[in-house]
DOMARMI-972424 format. One record per residue (C-alpha): y negated, x, z; residue number from 1; residue in three letters. Coordinates in steps of 0.5 Angstrom, whole numbers. Each point is the difference from the previous one (the first is absolute). Layout:
R      v      u      w  num  residu
R      Y      X      Z  NUM     ALA
...
//
This chain:
R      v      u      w  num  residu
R      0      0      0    1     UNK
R     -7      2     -1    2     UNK
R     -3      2      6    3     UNK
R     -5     -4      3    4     UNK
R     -6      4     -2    5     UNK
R      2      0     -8    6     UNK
R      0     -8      0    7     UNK
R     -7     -1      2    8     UNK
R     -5     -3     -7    9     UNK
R     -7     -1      3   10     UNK
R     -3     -5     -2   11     UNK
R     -8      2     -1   12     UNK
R      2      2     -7   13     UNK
R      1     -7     -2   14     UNK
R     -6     -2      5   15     UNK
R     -5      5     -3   16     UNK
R     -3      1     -7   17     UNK
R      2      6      0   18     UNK
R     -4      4     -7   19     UNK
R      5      4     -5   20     UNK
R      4      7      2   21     UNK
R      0      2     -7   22     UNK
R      6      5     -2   23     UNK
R      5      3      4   24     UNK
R     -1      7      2   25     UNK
R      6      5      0   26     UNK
R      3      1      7   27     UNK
R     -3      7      4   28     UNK
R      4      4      5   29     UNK
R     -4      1      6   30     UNK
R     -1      7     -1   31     UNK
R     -5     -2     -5   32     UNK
R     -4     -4      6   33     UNK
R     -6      2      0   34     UNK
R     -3     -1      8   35     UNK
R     -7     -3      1   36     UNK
R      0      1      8   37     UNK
R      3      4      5   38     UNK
R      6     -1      4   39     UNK
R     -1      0      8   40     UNK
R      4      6      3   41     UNK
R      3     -5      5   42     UNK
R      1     -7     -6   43     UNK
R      6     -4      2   44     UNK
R     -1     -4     -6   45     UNK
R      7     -2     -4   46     UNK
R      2     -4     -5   47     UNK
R      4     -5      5   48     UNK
R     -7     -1      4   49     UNK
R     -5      1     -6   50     UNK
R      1      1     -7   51     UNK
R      5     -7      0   52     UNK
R     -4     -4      3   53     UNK
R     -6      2     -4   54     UNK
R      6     -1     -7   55     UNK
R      2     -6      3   56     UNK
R     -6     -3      1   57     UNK
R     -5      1     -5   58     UNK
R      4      2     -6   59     UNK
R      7     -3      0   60     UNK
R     -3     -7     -2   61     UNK
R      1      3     -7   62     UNK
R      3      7      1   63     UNK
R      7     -3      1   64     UNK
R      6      0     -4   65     UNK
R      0     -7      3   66     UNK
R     -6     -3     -3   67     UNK
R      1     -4     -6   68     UNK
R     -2      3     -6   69     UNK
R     -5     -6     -1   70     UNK
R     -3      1      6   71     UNK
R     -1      7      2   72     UNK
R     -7      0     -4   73     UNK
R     -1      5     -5   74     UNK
R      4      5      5   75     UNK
R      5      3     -5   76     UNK
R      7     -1      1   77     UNK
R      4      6      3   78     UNK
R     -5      4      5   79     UNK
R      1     -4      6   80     UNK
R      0      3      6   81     UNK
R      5     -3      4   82     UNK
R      4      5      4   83     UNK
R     -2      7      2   84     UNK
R      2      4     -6   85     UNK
R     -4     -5     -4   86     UNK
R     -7      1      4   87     UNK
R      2      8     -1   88     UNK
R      1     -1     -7   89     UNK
R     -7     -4     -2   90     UNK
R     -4      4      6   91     UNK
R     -5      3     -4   92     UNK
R     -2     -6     -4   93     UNK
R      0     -4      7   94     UNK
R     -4      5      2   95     UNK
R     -4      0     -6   96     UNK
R     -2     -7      0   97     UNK
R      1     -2      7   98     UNK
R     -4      5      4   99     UNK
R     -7      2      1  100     UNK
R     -7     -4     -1  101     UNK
R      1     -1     -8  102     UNK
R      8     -3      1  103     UNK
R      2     -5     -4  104     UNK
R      5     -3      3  105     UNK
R      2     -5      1  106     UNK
R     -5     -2     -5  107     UNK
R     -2     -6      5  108     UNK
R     -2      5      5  109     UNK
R      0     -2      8  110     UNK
R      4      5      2  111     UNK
R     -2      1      8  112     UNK
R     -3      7      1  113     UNK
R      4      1      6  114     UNK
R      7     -1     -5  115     UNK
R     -4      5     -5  116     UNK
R     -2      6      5  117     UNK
R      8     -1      3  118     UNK
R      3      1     -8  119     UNK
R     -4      5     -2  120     UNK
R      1      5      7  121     UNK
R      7     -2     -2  122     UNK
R     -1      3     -7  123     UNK
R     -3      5      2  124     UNK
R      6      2      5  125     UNK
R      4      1     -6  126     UNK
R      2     -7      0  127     UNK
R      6      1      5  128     UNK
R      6     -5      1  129     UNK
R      7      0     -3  130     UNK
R      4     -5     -3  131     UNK
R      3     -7      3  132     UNK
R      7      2      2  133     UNK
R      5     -4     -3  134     UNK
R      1     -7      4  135     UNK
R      5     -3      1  136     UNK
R     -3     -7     -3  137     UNK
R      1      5     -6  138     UNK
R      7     -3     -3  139     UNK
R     -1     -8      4  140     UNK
R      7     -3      1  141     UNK
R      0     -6     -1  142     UNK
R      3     -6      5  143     UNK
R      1     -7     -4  144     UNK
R      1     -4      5  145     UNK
R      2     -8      0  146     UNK
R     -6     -2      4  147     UNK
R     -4      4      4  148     UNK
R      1      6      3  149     UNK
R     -1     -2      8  150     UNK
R     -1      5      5  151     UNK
R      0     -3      8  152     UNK
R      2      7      3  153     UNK
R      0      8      0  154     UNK
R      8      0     -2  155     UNK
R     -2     -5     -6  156     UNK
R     -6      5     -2  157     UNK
R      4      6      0  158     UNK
R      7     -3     -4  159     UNK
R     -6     -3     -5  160     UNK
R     -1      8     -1  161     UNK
R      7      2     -1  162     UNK
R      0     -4     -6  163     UNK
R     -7      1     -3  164     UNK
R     -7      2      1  165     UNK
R     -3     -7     -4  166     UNK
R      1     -7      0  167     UNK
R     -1     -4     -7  168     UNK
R     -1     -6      2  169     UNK
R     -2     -3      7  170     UNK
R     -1      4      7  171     UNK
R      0     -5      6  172     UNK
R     -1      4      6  173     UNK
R      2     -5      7  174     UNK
R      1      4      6  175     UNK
R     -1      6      5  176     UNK
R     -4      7     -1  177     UNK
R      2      1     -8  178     UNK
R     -1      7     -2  179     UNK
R      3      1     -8  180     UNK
R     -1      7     -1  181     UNK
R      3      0     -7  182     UNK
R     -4     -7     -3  183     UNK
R     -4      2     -6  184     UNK
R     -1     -6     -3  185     UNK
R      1     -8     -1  186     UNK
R      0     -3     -5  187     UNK
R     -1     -7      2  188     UNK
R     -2     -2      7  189     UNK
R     -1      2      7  190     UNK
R     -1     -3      5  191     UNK
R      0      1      9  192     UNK
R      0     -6      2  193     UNK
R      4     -4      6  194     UNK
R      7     -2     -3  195     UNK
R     -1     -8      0  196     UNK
R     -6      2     -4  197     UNK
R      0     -6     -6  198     UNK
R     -2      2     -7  199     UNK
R     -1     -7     -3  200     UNK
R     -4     -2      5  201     UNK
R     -3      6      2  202     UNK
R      0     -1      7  203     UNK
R      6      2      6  204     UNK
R      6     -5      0  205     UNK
R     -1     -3      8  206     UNK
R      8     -3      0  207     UNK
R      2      7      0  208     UNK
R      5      3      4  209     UNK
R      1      8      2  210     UNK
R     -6      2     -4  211     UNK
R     -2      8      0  212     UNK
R     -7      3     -2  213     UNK
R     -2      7     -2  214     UNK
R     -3      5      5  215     UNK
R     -2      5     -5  216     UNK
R      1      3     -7  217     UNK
R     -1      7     -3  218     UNK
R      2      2     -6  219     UNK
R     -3      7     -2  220     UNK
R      2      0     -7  221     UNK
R     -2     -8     -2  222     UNK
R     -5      1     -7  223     UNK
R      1     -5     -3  224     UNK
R      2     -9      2  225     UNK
R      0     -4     -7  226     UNK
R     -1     -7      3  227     UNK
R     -4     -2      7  228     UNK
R      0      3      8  229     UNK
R      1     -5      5  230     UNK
R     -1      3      6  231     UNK
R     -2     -7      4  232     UNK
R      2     -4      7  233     UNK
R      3      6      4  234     UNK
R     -3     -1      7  235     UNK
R      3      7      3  236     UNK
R      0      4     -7  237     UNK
R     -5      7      1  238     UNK
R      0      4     -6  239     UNK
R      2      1     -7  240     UNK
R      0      7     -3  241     UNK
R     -1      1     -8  242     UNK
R     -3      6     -1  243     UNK
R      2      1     -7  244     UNK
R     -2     -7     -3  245     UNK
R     -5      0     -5  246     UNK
R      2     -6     -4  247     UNK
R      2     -7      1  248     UNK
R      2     -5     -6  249     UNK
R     -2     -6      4  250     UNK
R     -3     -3      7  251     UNK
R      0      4      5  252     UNK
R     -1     -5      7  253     UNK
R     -1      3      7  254     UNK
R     -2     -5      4  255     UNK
R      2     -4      7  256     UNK
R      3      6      4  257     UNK
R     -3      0      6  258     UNK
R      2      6      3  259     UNK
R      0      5     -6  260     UNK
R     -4      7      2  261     UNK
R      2      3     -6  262     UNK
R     -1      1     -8  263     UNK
R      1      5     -4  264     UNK
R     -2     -2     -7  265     UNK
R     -4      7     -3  266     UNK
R      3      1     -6  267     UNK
R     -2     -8     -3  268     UNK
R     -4      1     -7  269     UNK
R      2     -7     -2  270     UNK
R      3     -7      1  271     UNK
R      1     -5     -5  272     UNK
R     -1     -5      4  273     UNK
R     -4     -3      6  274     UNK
R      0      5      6  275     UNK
R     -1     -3      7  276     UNK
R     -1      2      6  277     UNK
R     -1     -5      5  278     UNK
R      2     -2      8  279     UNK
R      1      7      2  280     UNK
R     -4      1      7  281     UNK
R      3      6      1  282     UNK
R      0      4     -6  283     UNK
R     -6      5      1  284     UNK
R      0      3     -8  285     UNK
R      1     -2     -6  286     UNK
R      1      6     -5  287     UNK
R     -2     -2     -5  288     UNK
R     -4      7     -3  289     UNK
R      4      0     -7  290     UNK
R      0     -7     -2  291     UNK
R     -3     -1     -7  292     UNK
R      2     -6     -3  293     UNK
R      2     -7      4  294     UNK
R      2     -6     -7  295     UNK
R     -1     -6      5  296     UNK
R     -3     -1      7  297     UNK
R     -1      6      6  298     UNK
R     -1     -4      5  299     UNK
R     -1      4      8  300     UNK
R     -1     -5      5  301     UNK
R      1     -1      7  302     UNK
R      1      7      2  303     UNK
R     -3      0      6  304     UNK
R      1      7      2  305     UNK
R     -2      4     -6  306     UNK
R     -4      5      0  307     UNK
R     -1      2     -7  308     UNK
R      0     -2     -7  309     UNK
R      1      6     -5  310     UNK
R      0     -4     -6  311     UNK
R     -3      7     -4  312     UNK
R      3      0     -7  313     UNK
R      2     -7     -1  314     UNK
R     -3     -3     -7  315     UNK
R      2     -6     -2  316     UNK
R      3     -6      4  317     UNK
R      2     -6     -6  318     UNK
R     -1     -6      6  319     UNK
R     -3     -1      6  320     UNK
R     -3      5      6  321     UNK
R      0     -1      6  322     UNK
R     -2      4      6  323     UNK
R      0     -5      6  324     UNK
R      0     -1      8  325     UNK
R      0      8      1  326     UNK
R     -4      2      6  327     UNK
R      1      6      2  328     UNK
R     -2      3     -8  329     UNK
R     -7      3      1  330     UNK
R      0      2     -8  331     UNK
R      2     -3     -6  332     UNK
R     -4      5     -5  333     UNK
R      7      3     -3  334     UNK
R     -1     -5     -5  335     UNK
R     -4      2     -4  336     UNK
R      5      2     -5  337     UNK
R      1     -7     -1  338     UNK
R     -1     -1     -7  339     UNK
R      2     -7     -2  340     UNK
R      3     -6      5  341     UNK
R      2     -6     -5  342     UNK
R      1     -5      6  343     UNK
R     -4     -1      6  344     UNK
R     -3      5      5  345     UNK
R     -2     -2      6  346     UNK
R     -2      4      7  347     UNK
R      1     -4      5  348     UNK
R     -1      1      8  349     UNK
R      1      8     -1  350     UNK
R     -4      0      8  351     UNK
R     -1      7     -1  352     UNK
R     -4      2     -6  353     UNK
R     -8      1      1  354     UNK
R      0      1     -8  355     UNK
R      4      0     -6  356     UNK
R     -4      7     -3  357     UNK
R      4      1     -5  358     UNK
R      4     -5      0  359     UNK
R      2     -2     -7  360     UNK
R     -4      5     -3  361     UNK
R      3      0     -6  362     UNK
R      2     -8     -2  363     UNK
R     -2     -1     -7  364     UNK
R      4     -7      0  365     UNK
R      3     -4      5  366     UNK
R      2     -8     -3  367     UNK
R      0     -4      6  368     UNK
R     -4     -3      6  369     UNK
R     -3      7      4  370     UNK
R     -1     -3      7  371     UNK
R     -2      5      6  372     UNK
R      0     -4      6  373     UNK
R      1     -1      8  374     UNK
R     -1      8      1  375     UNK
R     -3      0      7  376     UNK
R     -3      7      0  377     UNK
R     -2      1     -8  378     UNK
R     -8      1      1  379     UNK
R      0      2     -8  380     UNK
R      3     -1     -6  381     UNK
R      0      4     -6  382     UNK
R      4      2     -5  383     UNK
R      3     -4     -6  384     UNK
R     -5      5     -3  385     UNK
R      2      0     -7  386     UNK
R      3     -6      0  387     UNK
R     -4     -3     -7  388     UNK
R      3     -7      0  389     UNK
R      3     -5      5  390     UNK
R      4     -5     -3  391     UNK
R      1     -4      5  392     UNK
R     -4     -1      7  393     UNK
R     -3      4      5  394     UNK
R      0     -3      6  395     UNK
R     -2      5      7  396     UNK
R      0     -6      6  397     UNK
R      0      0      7  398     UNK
R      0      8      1  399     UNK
R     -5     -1      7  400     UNK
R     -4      7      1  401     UNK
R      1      2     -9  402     UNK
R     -8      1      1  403     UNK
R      0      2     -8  404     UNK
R      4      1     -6  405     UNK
R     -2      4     -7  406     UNK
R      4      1     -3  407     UNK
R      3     -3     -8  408     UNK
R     -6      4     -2  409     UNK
R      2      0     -8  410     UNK
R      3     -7      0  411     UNK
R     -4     -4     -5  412     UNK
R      4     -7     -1  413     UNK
R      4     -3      5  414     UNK
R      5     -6     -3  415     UNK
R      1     -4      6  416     UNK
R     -4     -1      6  417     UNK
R     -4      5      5  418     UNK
R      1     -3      8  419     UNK
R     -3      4      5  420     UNK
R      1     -4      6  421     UNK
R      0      0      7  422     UNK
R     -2      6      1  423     UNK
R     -5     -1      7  424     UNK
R     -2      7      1  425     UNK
R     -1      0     -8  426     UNK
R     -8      3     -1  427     UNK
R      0      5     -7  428     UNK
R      3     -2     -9  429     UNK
R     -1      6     -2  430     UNK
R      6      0     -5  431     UNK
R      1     -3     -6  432     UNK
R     -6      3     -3  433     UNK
R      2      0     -7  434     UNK
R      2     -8      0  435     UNK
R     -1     -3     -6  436     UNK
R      4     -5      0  437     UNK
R      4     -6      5  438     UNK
R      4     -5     -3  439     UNK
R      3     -3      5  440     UNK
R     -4     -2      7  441     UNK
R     -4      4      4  442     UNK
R      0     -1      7  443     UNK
R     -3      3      6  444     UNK
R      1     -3      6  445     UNK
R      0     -1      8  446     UNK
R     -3      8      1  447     UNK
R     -5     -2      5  448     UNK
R     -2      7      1  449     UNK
R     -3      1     -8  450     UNK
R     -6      3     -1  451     UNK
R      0      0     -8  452     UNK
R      3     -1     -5  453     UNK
R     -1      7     -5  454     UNK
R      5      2     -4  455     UNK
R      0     -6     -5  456     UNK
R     -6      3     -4  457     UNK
R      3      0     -7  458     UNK
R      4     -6      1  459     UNK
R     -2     -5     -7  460     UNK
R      5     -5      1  461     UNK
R      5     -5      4  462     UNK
R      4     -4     -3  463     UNK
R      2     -4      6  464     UNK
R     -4     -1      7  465     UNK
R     -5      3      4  466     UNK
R      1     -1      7  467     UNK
R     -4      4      5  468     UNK
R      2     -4      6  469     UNK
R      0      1      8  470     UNK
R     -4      6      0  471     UNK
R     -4      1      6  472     UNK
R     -3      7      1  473     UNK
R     -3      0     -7  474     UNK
R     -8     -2      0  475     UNK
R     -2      0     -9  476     UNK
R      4     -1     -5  477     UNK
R     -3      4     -5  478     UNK
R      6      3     -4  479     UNK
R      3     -3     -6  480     UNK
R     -5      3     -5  481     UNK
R      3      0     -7  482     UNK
R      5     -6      0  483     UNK
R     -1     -5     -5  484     UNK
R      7     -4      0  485     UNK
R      2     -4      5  486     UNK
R      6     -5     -2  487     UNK
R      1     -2      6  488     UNK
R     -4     -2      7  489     UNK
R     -6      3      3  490     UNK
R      1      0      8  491     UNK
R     -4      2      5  492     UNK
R      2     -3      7  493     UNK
R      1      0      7  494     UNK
R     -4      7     -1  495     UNK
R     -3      0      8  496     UNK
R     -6      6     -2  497     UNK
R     -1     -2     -6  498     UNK
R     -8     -1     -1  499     UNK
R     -1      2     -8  500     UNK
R      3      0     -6  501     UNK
R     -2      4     -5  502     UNK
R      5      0     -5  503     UNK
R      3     -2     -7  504     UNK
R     -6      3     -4  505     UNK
R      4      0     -7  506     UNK
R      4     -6      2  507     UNK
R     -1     -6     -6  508     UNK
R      6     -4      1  509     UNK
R      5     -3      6  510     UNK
R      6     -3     -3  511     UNK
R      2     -3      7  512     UNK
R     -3     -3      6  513     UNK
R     -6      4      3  514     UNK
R      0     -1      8  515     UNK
R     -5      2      5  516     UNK
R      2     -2      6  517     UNK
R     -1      1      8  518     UNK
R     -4      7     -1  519     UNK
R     -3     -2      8  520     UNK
R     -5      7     -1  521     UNK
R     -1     -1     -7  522     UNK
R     -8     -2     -3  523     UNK
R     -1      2     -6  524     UNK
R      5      0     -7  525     UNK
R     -3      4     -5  526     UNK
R      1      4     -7  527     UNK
R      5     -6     -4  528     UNK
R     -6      2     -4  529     UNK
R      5     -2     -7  530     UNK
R      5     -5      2  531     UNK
R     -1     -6     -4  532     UNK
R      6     -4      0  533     UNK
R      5     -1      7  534     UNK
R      6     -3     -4  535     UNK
R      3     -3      7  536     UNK
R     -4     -3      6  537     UNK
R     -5      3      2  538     UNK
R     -2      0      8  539     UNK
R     -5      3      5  540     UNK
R      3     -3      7  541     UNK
R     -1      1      8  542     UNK
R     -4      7     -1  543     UNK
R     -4     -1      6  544     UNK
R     -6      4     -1  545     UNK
R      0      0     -8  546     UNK
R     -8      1     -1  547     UNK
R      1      1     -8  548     UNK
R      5     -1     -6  549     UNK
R     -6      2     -5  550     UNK
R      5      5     -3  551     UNK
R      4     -6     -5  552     UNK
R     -7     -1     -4  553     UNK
R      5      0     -7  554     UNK
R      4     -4      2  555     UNK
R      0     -6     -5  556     UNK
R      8     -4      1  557     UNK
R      5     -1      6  558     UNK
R      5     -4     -5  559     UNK
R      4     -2      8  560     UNK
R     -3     -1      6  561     UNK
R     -7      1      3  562     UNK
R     -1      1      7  563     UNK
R     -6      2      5  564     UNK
R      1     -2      8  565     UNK
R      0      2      6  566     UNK
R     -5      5     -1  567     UNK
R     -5     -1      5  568     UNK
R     -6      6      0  569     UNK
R      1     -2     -9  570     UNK
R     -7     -3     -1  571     UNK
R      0      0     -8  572     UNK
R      4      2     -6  573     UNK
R     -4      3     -5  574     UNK
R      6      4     -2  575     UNK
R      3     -7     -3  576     UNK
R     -6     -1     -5  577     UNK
R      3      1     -6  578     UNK
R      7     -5      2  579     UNK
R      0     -5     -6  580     UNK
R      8     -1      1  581     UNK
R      5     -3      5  582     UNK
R      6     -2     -2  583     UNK
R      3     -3      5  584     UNK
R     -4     -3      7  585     UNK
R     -6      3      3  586     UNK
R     -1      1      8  587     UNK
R     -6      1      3  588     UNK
R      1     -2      8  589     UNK
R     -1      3      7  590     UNK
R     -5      5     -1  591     UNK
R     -5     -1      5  592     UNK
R     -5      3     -2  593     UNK
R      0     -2     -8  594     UNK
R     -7     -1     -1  595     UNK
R      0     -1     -8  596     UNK
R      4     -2     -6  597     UNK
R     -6      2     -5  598     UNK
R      4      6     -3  599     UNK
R      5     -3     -2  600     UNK
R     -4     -4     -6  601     UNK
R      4      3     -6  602     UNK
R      7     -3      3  603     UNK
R      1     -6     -5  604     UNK
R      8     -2      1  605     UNK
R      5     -1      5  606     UNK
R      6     -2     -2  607     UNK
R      3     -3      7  608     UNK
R     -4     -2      7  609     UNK
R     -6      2      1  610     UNK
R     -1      0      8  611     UNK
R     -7      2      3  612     UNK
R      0     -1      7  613     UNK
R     -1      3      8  614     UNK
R     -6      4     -3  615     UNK
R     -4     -1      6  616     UNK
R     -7      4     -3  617     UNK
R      2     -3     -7  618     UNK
R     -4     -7     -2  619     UNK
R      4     -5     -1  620     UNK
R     -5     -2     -5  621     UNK
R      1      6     -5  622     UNK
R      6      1      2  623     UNK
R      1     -8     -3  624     UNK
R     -5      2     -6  625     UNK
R      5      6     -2  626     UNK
R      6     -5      0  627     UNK
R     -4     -5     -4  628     UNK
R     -1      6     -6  629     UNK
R      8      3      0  630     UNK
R      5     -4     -5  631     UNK
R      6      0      6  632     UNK
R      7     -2     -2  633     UNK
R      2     -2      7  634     UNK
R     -3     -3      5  635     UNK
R     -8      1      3  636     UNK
R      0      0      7  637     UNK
R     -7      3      3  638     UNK
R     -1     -2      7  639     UNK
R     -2      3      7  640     UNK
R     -4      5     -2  641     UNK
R     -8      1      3  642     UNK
R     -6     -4      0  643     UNK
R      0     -5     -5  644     UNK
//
């Protein structure tokens, strides 16, 4: 069999778009090697601890004779580097294109720069190392069982490696402290679970009796599994040992065992389903330094006693990511590698991290909802830096001291909605800079310590709602300076500081309804200086102390409703002057200190009720004359106004 090491085909060839490699070189011997730096007299670089995972990592993915010829981009076929007389064999072309500052591969750079300095000390060296020795994978005796090879014991495990050292087909794993020194590979399944563990339902069989349940697994040898690992619902299981694993065909599960303390999963490059690690409240590591690709979910939940997250060289995951209900992990900025997520991602409840920093620097797609949540000490959140478009929501909600957030710096278009909620220590948006566009809703809610709302700057469209709602801390809204499309409603309410809006200068239509409502501080609406058509109701409604709405002076249609009441400091409506339409019912009412109906002398049309009344300072008289002049398609009613 393969060793391990020769099985692993990065990803990130296919991932990245690499540029050509042009023509093979011819293969140089390492005494043509012309060294660029010095060797430390006291160097203890090898292959094993330097040149491989340098090989392994940024090269392999399509330098490997296991790559496809479809897939290895441009890199010519038969110079790989897949074992150690390989690398020898290409060193002064590896030498030549991978190292120093004009290096050219791999041709999408990123190489991190303590990789780089490590590979070239050992080049440097002489490249030290030795080849593999033979292992006994090398030549697999295959065992063909009628079903699945069951292990509940050590004397099982041990007359399992009399007959072979790979099982084609599946291995179940029942009981006791396993060790199977001679396990290479298994090409189906291989689950440690309880021996009533039910396959179809995915569930323990209660009605069983004498069942047993694994301690512990060591495999040494394990590279590869074909199928899915269920590692599940063991409740006195401790560890599992698989250092030499690299590849999982399947799902690999490690969950619900609640006494597990180890894991030794280093070698893992790639997993052809989802990866999950959930209910492990006593797993401290995860080690995950060599993972690069996930094609479904990877999912690390629920571990409350992990420390640390070292995802550093991993790419691509093809479904969801998650990383949730993790106290004890205080920095999640080896993600930065992360390149794209085709599901969801989500960071939830990770009650030790204060900032993402580079966390997720590298993300250029992910295809689901992003959502950053319930994270008790996340005081800033950046990162998502090149991050270009969302393609669906944004949602950051209920992180209670999250002060502010600048990050998705280069993001243009969001295609679903942006939701910023709950945030109560939220003050500063300084993020979104380049946003040009929002085709779904934007919703910034219920964050009542917010002072601005900068980082909208270059915003032009929304194609859905705009909410601005619960948001006490803020005094003027005065942001929103290029927006011209809204294709949804306008909301400004229950904002408990609020005392003026001097926004929408370029606003011209809202496709929706336009609501101004319970801003109790608020005195003056300004700046709607183009607005001249509310394609739904427009209403300005219990604002207690509202002085002024001077800033709808275009303002010539409201195909809905219109609605002014409750506001009792509003004397006039100046604003209102050019109003000629109301497609459905018009609502003056309860506003105590009205006085005068006079600018509104261009309103012709009311397509439904007009109702004028509990205007204490509003003669009823005029309030009478002005009914008399509007064609109404409802019902009048004028009455209880002041003074006749």
């Amino acid at each position: 069999m393969t060793p391990s090491l020769l099985l692993i085909a990065l990803s990130g060839c296919d991932a990245v778009s690499w540029l050509p490699h042009g023509d093979p070189p011819e293969p140089t011997d390492t005494t043509d090697v012309v060294f660029t730096g010095e060797c430390p007299p006291d160097s203890t670089l090898d292959y094993a601890n330097t040149g491989e995972g340098f090989i392994r990592t940024w090269c392999l993915s399509c330098h490997s004779a296991t790559v496809a010829v479809g897939s290895r981009q441009g890199a010519p076929e038969g110079v790989d580097f897949d074992s150690y007389d390989d690398v020898v064999n290409w060193l002064g072309r590896i030498e030549a294109r991978a190292t120093g500052a004009s290096a050219t591969m791999p041709p999408a750079g990123g190489v991190f720069e303590e990789d780089s300095v490590l590979f070239e000390e050992w080049i440097a060296c002489g490249a030290p190392g030795e080849a593999a020795a033979p292992a006994a994978c090398d030549a697999p005796i295959f065992v063909n069982p009628t079903g699945a090879v069951e292990i509940r014991s050590q004397a099982d495990a041990d007359a399992f490696c009399l007959e072979g050292n790979a099982i084609q087909g599946d291995l179940h794993v029942f009981g006791g402290e396993i060790t199977l020194d001679c396990l290479c590979e298994v090409t189906g399944d291989l689950w440690v679970v309880p021996s009533n563990y039910d396959e179809d339902n995915e569930t323990l069989d209660p009605t069983a009796t004498g069942v047993s349940q694994p301690i512990s697994l060591v495999a040494p040898l394990l590279s590869r599994v074909g199928g899915d690992v269920l590692v599940l619902w063991n409740d006195n299981f401790s560890s599992i040992s698989a250092p030499e694993l690299a590849s999982v065909d399947g799902a690999l599960t490690v969950r619900d065992n609640p006494l597990m303390g180890e894991l030794d999963l280093s070698a893992l490059t790639t997993v052809g389903g989802d990866l999950t690690f959930e209910d492990l409240p006593g797993l401290t590591a995860v080690p995950l330094a060599e993972l690069d690709t996930v094609s479904g979910d990877l999912i690390v939940a629920r571990l409350m006693a992990l420390s640390e997250l070292d995802v550093i060289r991993l790419r691509t995951v093809g479904g969801d990511l998650e990383f949730s209900d993790l106290p004890s992990v205080s920095d999640i900025e080896s993600t930065e590698t992360v390149e794209e997520v085709h599901g969801t991602l989500t960071i939830a409840r990770l009650d030790g991290v204060a900032e993402m920093g580079d966390a997720f620097f590298r993300l250029v797609r992910v295809d689901g909802v992003v959502t950053v949540e319930e994270n008790a000490s996340l005081t800033l959140l950046d990162g998502f830096t090149l991050l270009p478009v969302a393609t669906n929501d944004i949602i950051v909600r209920n992180n209670p001291v999250l002060t502010s957030m600048r990050g998705f710096d280069v993001m243009t278009l969001a295609q679903g909605d942006i939701r910023l909620e709950g945030n109560s220590d939220f003050k500063h948006v300084t993020g979104f800079v380049n946003l040009v566009e929002i085709e779904g809703q934007l919703a910034i809610e219920d964050n009542r310590g917010q002072e601005d709302m900068q980082g909208f700057a270059a915003l032009t469209t929304i194609g859905g709602d705009l909410i601005f709602e619960g948001n006490s801390g803020i005094a003027v809204l005065a942001e929103f300076g290029a927006l011209e499309t809204l294709g949804g409603d306008l909301v400004v309410a229950d904002n408990g500081q609020l005392a003026v809006m001097d926004a929408f200068p370029f606003l011209a239509e809202v496709e929706g309804n336009v609501l101004i409502q319970d801003n109790a501080d608020l005195v003056t609406v300004a700046r709607f200086t183009n607005l001249f058509r509310v394609g739904g109701s427009w209403s300005v409604n219990g604002n207690l102390g509202l002085e002024d709405i001077g800033g709808f002076g275009a303002l010539t249609a409201v195909e809905g409703n219109c609605r002014l009441y409750g506001n009792a400091q509003l004397t006039t409506i100046p604003g209102l002057g050019k109003l000629e339409f109301v497609g459905g019912y018009f609502h003056l009412r309860d506003n105590a200190s009205f006085k005068t109906v006079s600018s509104l002398s261009k309103m012709d049309v009311v397509g439904g009720d007009l109702v004028i009344t509990g205007n204490d300072a509003l003669p009823q008289a005029e309030a009478e004359a002005f009914a008399g002049a509007v064609s109404v398609g409802g019902t009048t009613y004028v009455a209880d106004n002041g003074v006749p």
